[in-house]
N, C-alpha and C positions, 0 to 999 in steps of 0.2 A: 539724605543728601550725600553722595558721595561726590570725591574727589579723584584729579587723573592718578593719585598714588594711593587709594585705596579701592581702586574700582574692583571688582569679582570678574573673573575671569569664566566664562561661559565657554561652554562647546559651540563651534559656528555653525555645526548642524545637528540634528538628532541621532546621527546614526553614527554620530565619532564613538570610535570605539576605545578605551582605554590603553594607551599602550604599556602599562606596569612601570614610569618611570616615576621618578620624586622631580619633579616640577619646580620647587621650590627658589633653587638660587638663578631659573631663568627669570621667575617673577621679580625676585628682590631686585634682581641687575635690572630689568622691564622698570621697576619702581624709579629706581636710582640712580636712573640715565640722565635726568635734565640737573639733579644735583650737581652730578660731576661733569656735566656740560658748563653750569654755571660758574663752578669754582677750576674748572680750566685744567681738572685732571688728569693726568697721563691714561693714555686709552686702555678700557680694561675690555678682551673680546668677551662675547658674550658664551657662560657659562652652556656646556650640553645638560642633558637631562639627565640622573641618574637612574641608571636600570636599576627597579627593587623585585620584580618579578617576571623571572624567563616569561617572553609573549609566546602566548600559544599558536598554534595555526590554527588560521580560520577557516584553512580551504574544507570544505563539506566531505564529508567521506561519502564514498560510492555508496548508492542505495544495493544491496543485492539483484538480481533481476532476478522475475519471477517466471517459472518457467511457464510457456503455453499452458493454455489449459486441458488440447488435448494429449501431452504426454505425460499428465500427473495423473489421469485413471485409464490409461490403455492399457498399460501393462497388468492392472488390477481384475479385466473384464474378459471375462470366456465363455461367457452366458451367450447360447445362439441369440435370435429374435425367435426363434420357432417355443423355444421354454418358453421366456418373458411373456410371448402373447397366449400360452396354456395357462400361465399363474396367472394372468390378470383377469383375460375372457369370462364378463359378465358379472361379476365380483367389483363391488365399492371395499377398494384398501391402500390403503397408506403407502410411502415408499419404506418405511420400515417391517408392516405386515407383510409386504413383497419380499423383501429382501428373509425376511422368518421363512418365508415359504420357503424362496427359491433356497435359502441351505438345507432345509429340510427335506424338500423334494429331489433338487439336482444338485448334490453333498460333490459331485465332481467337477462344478463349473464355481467362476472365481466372479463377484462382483463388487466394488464396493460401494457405498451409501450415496458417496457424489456420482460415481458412475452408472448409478439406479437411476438419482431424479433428474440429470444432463440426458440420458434416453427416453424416460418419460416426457420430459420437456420439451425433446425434439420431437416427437411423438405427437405432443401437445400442435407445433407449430405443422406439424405435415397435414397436409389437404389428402392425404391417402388412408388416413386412419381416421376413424371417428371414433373419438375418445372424449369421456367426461370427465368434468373434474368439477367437489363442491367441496367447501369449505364448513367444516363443523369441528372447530378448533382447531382441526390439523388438515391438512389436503388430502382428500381421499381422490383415488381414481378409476373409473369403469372402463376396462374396452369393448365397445360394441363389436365393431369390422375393421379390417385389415385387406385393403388391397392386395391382391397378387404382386404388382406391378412392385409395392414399396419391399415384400420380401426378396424380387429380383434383385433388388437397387442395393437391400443393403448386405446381400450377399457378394454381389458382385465390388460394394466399399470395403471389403474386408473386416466384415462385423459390425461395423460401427453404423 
């Protein structure tokens, strides 16, 4: 059972946030108001809080922005499509067995591992290339054919 001079004092919603002061002689004076109402005492104003700890900011800090995704491997990619589709042609292999080859074979062209399987993938999605792909732990892939048309397109995109 409590009383109006011992009641607890609650946050009025869940998301108050602490602000670091010492609370304390607002409460007492909160307590001690209808006492000195009653015995007629000279007005005492009501106590501030004390700050016990600098409030921090809450404002959120900037997330970094991430750059597009196609200018984190263009700069990395110099591999024609005319290699890509030699090392793949007829062959069930990995985008890492690819990527073995193509430095093996073409040691002058630059590709890297995201920029392997974002080409394969687009690959995957063109209606100009029939290409397979099965899953036996890891993604293997075969190319059958390769449209003319899709070597035009993506010579004339600038490699990509």
């Amino acid at each position: 059972m409590t009383t109006n001079k011992t009641e607890v004092v609650f946050a009025k919603r869940a998301g108050m946030i602490d602000d670091g002061c010492d609370h304390t002689a607002v409460i007492l004076w909160q307590m001690n108001w209808r006492a000195r109402a009653v015995s007629r005492s000279v007005y005492v104003p009501r106590p501030r809080p004390i700050p016990v700890v600098k409030p921090r900011d809450l404002t959120p800090k900037p997330q970094p922005r991430r750059k597009a995704e196609s200018t984190q491997y263009r700069y990395a990619n110099t591999l024609p499509l005319e290699s890509l589709i030699a090392v793949m042609s007829g062959r069930w292999l990995s985008c890492d067995a690819m990527l073995k080859i193509i430095t093996t074979q073409h040691p002058e062209h630059t590709i890297s591992r995201r920029a392997l399987a974002v080409r394969v993938s687009s690959m995957m999605k063109s209606p100009s290339v029939d290409i397979e792909s099965r899953d036996v732990g890891i993604t293997e892939y075969r190319l059958n054919s390769v449209d003319p048309v899709y070597l035009q397109r993506s010579k004339t995109a600038g490699g990509k």
